[in-house]
C-alpha positions as CSV (number, residue, x, y, z in Angstrom):
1,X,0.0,0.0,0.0
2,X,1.6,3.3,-0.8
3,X,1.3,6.0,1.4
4,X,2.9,9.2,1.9
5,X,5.9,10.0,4.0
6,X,6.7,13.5,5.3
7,X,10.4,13.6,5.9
8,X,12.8,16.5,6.1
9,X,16.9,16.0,4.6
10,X,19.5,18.6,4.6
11,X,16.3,21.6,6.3
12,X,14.4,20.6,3.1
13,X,10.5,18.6,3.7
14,X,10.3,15.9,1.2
15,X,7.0,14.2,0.8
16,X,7.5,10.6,-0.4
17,X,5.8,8.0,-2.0
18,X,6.5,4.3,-0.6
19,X,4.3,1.2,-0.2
20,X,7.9,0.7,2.6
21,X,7.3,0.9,6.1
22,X,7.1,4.9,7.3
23,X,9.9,3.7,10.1
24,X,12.2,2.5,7.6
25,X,11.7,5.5,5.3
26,X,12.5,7.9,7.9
27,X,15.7,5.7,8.9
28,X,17.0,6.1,5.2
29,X,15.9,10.1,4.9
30,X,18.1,10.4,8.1
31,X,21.0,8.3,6.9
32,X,21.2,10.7,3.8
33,X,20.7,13.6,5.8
34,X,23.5,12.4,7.9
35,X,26.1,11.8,5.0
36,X,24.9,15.3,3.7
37,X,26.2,16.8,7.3
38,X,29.2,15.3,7.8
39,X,30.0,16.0,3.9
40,X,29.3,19.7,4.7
41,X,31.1,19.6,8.2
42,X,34.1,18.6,5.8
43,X,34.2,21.0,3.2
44,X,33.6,24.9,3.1
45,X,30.8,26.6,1.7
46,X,28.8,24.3,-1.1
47,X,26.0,24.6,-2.6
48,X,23.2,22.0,-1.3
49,X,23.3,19.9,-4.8
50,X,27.0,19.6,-4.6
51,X,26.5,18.0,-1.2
52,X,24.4,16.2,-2.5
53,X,26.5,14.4,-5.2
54,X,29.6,14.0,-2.7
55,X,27.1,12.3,-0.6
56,X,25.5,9.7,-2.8
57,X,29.0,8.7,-3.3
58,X,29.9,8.0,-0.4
59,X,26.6,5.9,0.0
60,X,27.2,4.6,-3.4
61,X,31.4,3.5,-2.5
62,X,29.5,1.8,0.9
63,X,27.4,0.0,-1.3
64,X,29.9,-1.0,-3.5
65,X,32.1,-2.3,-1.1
66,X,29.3,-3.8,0.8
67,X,28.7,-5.8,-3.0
68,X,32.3,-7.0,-2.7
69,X,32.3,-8.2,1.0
70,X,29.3,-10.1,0.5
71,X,30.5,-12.0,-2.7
72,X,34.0,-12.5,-1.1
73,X,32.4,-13.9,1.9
74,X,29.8,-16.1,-0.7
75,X,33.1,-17.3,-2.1
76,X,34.8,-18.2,0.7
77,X,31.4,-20.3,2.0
78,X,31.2,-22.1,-1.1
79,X,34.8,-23.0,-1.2
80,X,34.5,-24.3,2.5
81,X,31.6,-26.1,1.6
82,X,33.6,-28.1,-1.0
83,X,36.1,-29.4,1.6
84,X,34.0,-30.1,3.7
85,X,32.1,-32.5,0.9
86,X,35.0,-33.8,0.2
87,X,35.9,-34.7,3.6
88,X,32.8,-36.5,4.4
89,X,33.1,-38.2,0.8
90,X,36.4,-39.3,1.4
91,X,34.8,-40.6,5.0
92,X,32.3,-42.2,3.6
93,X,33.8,-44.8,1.3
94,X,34.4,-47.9,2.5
């Protein structure tokens, strides 16, 4: 069910349109809105939009690291998962 969602990033109200829980919404408005203020605690004066961009990628560098954890770790369970097949097959011959 979509719904609206009032939420406010960088002093601007944004209304939103999600069928996503209005909880989890407001967590990702105020994740932004963080990245946005510690982007503009590190730089001098910007304009909002160029905050903006230096935010999303930061988010978007998280993300992509996040993509290359997970499939390292995916790697390393499937490998794992091989010895360990081949352990029990070598255990179970007779």
């Amino acid at each position: 069910m979509r719904r609206s969602v009032a939420v406010t990033i960088a002093g601007q109200r944004y209304v939103l349109k999600s069928d996503a829980d209005e909880t989890y919404v407001h967590t990702l408005a105020g994740y932004v809105d963080d990245k946005m203020r510690d982007v503009q605690r590190g730089s001098r004066q910007v304009a909002t939009h160029q905050v903006a961009i230096l935010a999303a990628l930061q988010i978007a560098d998280e993300l992509h690291r996040e993509r290359r954890r997970r499939a390292e770790l995916r790697r390393r369970v499937r490998e794992q998962s091989r010895r360990m097949l081949d352990v029990l097959a070598r255990e179970a011959k007779p």
